[in-house]
N, CA, C and O atoms as a GROMACS GRO file, in nm:
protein
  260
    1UNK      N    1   4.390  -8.736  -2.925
    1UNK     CA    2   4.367  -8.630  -2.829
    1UNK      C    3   4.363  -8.497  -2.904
    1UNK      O    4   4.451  -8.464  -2.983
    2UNK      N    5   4.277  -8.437  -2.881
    2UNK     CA    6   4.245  -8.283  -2.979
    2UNK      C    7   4.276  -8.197  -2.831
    2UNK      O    8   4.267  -8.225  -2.711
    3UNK      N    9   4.317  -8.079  -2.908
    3UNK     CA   10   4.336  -7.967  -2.761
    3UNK      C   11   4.249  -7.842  -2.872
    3UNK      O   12   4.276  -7.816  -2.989
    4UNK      N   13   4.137  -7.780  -2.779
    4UNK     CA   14   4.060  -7.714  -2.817
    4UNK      C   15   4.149  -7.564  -2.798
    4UNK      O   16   4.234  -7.542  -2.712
    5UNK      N   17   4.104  -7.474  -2.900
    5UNK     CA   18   4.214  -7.342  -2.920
    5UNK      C   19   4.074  -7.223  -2.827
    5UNK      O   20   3.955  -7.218  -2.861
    6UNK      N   21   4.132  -7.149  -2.720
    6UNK     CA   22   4.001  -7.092  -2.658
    6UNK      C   23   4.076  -6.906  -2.665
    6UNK      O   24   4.189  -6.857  -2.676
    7UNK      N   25   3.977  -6.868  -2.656
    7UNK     CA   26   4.001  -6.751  -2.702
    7UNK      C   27   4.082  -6.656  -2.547
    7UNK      O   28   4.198  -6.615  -2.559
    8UNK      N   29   4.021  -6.640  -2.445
    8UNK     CA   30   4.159  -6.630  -2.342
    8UNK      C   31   4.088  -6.688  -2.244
    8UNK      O   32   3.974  -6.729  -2.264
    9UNK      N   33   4.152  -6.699  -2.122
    9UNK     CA   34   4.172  -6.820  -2.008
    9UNK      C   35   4.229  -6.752  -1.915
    9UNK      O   36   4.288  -6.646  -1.933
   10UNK      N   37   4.217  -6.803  -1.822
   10UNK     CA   38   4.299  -6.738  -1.689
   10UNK      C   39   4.378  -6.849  -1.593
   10UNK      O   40   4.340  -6.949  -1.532
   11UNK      N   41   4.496  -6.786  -1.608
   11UNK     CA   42   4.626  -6.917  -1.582
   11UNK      C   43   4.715  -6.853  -1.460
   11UNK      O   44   4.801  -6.768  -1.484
   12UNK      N   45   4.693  -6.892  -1.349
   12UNK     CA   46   4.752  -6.840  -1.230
   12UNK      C   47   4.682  -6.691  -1.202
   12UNK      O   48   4.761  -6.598  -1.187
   13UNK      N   49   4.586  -6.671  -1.197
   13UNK     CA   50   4.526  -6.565  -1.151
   13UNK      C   51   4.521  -6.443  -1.306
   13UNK      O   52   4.432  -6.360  -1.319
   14UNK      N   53   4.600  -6.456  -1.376
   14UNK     CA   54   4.592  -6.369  -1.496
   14UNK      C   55   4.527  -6.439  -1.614
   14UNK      O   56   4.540  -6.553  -1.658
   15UNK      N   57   4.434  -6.310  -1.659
   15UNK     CA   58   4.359  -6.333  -1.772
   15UNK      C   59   4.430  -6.322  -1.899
   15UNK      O   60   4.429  -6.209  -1.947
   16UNK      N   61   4.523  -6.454  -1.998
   16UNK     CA   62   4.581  -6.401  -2.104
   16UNK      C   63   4.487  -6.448  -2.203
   16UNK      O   64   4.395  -6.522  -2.167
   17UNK      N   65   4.502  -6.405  -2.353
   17UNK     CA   66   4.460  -6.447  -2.458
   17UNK      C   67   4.512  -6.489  -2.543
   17UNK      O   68   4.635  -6.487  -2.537
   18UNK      N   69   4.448  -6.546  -2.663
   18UNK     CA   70   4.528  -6.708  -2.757
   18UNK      C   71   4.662  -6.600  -2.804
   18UNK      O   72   4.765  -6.661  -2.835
   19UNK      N   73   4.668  -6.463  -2.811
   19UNK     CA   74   4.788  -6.408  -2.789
   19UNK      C   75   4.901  -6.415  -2.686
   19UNK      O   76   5.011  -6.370  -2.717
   20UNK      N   77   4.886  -6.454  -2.596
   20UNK     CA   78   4.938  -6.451  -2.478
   20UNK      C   79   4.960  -6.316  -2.431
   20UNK      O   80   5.049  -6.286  -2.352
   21UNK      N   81   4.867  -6.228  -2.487
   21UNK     CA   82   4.831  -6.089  -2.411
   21UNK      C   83   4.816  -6.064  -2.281
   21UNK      O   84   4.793  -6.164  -2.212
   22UNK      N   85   4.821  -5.963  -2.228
   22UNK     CA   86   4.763  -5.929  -2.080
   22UNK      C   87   4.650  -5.834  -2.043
   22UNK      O   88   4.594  -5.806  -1.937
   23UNK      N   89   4.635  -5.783  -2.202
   23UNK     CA   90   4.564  -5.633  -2.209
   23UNK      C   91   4.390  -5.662  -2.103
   23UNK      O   92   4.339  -5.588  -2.020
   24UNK      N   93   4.340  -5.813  -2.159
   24UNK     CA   94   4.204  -5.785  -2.044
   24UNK      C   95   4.248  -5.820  -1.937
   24UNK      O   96   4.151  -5.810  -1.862
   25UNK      N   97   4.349  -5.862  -1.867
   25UNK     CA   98   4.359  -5.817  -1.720
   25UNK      C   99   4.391  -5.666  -1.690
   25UNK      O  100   4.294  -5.605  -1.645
   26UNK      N  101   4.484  -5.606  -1.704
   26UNK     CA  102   4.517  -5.524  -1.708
   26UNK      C  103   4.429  -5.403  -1.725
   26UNK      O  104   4.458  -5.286  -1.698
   27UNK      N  105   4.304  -5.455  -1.779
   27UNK     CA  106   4.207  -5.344  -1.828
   27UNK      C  107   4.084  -5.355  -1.713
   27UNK      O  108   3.993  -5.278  -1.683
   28UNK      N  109   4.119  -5.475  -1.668
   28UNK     CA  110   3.938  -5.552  -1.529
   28UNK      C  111   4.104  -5.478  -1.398
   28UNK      O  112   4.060  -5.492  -1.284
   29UNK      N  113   4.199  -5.439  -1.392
   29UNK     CA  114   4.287  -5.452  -1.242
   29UNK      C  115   4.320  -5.309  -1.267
   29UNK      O  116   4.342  -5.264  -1.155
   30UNK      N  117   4.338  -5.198  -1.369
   30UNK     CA  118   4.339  -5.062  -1.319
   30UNK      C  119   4.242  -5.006  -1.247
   30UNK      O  120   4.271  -4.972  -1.132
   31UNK      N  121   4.069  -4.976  -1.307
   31UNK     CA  122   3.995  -4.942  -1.192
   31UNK      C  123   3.979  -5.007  -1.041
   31UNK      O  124   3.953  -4.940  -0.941
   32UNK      N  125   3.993  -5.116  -1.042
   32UNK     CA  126   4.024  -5.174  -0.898
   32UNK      C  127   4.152  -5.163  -0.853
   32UNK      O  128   4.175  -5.246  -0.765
   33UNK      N  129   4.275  -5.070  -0.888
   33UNK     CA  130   4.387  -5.065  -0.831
   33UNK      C  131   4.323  -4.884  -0.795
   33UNK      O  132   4.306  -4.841  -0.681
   34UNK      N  133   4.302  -4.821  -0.895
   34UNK     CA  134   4.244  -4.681  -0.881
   34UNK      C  135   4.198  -4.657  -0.775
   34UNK      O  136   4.241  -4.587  -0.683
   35UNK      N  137   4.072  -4.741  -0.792
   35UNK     CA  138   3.963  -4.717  -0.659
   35UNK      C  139   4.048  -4.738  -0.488
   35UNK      O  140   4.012  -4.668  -0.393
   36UNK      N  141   4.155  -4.840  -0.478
   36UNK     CA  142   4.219  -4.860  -0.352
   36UNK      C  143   4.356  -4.734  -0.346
   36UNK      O  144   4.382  -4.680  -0.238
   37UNK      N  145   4.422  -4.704  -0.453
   37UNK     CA  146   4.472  -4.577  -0.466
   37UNK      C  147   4.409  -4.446  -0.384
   37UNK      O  148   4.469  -4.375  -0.302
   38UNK      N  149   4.270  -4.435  -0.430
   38UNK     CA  150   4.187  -4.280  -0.369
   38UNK      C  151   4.133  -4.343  -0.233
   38UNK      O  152   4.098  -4.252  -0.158
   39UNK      N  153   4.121  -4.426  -0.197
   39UNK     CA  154   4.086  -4.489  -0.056
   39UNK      C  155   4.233  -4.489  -0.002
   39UNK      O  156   4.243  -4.464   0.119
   40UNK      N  157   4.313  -4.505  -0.050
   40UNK     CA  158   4.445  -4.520   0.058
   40UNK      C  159   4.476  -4.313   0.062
   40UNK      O  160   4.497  -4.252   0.166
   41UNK      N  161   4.472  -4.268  -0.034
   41UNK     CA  162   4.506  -4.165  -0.036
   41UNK      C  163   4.425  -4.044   0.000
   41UNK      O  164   4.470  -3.942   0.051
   42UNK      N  165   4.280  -4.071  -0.036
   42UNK     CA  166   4.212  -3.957   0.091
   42UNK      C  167   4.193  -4.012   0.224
   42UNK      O  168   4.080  -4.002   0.273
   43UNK      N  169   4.284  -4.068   0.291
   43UNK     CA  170   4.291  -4.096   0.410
   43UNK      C  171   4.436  -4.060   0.484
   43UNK      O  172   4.470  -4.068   0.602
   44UNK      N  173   4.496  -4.022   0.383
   44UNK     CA  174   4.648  -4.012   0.398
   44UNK      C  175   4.637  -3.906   0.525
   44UNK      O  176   4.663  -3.930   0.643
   45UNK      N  177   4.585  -3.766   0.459
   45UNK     CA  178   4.573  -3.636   0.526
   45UNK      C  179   4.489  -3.596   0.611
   45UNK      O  180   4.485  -3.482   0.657
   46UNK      N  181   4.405  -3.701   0.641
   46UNK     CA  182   4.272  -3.661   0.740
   46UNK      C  183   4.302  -3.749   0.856
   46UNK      O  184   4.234  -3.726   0.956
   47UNK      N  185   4.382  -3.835   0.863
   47UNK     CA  186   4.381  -3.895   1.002
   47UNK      C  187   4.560  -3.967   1.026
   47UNK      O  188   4.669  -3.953   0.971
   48UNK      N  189   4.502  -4.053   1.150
   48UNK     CA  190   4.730  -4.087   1.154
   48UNK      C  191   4.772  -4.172   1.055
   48UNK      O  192   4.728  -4.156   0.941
   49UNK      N  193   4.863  -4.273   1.084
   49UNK     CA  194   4.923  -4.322   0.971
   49UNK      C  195   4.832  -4.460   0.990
   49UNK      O  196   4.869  -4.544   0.907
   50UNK      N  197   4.731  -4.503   1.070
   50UNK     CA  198   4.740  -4.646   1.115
   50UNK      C  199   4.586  -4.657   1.040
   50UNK      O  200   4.531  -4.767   1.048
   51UNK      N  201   4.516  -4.545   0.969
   51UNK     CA  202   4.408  -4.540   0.870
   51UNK      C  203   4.418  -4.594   0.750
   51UNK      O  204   4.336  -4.671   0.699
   52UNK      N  205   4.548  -4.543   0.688
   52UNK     CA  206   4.592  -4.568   0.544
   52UNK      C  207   4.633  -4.689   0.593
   52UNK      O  208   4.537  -4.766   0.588
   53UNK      N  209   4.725  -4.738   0.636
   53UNK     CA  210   4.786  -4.906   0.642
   53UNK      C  211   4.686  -4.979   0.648
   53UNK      O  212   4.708  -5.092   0.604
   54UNK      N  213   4.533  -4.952   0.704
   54UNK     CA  214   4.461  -5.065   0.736
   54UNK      C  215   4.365  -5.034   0.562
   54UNK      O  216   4.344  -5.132   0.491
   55UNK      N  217   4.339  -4.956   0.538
   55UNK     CA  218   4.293  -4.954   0.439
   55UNK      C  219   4.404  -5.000   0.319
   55UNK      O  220   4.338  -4.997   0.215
   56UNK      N  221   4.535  -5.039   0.289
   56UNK     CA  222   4.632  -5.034   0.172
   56UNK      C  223   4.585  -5.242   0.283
   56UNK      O  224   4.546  -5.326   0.202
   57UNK      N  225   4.590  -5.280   0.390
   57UNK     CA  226   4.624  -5.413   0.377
   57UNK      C  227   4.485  -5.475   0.324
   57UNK      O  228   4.482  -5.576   0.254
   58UNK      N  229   4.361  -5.400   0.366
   58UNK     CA  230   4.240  -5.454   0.328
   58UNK      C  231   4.199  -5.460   0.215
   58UNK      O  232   4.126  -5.549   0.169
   59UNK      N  233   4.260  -5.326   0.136
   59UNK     CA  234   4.213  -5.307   0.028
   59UNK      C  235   4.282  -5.338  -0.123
   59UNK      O  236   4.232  -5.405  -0.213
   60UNK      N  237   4.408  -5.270  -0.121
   60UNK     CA  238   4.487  -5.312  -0.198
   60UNK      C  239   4.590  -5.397  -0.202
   60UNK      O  240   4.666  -5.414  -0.297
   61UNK      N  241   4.590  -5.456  -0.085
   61UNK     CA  242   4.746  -5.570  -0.100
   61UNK      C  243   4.659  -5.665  -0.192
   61UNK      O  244   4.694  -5.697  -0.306
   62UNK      N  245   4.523  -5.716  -0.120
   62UNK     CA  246   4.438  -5.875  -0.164
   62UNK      C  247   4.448  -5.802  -0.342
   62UNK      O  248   4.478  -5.898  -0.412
   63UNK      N  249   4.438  -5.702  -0.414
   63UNK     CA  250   4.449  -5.675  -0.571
   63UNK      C  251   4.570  -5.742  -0.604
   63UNK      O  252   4.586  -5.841  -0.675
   64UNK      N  253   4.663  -5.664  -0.533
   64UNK     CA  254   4.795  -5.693  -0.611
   64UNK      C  255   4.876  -5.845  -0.590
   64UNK      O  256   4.976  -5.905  -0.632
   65UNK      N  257   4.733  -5.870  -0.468
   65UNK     CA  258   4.876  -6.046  -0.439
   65UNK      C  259   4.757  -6.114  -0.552
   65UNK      O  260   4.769  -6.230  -0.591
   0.00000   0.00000   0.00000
């Protein structure tokens, strides 16, 4: 049985490498945490509270789970 050595992989939703790095996830999940950041947050001040919650469950919970 040979086990082939691969350069990185994605093991439970995270992208590590034959380092067991995190750096290319971490680098593909800041602008998509960013982008739901300025969507949750220019909404903060322009309308009630029930704008931002629907935008933080639509947008950013599905990133972070």
């Amino acid at each position: 049985m040979f086990i082939e050595e691969t350069m990185k992989t994605i093991l439970f939703g995270l992208q590590i490498d034959n380092h067991i790095n995190l750096k290319n996830h971490t680098e593909q999940m800041i602008p998509k945490i960013n982008a739901a950041r300025y969507a949750v947050g220019s909404t903060v001040h322009i309308s009630n509270i029930n704008t931002p919650k629907s935008f933080y469950c639509a947008y950013f919970h599905p990133i972070i789970k």
